[in-house]
C-alpha positions as CSV (number, residue, x, y, z in Angstrom):
1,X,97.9,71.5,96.7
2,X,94.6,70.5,95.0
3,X,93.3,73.5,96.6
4,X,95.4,75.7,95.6
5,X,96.8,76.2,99.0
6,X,100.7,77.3,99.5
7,X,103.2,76.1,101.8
8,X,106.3,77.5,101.7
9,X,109.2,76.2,104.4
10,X,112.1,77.9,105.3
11,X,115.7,76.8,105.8
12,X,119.2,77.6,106.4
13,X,122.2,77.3,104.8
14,X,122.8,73.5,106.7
15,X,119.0,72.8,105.3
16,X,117.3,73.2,108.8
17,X,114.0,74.5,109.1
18,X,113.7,78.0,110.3
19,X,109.8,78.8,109.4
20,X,107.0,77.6,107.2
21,X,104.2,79.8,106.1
22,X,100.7,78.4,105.3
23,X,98.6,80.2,103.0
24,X,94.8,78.8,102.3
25,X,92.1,80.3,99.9
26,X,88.7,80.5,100.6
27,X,85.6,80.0,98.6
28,X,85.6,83.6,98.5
29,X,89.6,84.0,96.7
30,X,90.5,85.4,100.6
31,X,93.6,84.5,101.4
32,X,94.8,83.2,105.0
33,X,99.1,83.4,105.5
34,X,100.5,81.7,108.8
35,X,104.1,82.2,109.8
36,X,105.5,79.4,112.3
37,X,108.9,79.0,113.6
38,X,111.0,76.4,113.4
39,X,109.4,75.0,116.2
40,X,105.9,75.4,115.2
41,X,104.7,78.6,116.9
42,X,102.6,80.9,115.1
43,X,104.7,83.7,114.8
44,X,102.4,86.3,112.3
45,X,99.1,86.0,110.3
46,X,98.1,87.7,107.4
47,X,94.8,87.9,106.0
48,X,94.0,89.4,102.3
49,X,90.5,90.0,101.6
50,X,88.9,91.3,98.3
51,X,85.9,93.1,98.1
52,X,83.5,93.8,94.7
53,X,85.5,95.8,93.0
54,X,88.6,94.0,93.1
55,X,90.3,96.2,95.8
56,X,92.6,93.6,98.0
57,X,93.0,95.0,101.6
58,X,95.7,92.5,104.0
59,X,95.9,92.9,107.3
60,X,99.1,91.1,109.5
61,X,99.1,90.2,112.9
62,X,101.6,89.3,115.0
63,X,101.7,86.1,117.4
64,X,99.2,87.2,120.2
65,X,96.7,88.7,117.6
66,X,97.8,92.2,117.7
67,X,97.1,94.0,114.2
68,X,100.9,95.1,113.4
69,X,100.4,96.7,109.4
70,X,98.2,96.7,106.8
71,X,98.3,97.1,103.4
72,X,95.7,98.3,101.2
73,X,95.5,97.6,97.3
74,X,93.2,99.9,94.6
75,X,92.8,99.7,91.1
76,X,91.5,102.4,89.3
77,X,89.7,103.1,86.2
78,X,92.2,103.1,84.2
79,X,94.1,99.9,85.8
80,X,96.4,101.8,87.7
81,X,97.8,99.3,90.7
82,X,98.2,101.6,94.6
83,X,99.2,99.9,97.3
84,X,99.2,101.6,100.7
85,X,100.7,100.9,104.0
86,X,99.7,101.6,107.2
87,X,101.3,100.8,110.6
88,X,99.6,99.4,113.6
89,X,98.3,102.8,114.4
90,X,96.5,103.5,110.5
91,X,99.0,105.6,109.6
92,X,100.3,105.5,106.8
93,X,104.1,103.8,106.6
């Protein structure tokens, strides 16, 4: 949208809804992703933030608010791209 918020929907071969995510930007560029169900329960969140030096960190939850990954994102000096996952537990995947 205007915002640049995304919407994405989700549907099956017979063009039924099976999910939507939501994703909004903040003032800050932070970006807030909610998965729903075809029925409209929230089914995972994931939130990327980005700190001063450009370094995106993402953290999902699932429905109840339980922190199930995250995923951690450095650029170096040279602009070199690592991405690192960790499970629910901060280890990494």
């Amino acid at each position: 949208d205007y915002y640049g918020n995304k919407n994405t929907t989700q549907t099956d071969q017979y063009g039924n809804t099976t999910g939507t995510a939501k994703t909004t930007t903040d003032y800050y560029g932070n970006k807030n992703t909610t998965q729903t169900d075809q029925y409209g329960n929230t089914t995972g969140t994931a939130k990327t933030t980005t700190d001063y030096y450009g370094n995106k960190n993402t953290t999902q939850t699932d429905q109840y608010g339980n922190t199930t990954g995250t995923a951690k994102t450095t650029t170096d000096y040279y602009g070199n791209v690592k991405t690192t996952y960790y499970d629910q537990y901060g280890n990494v995947k």
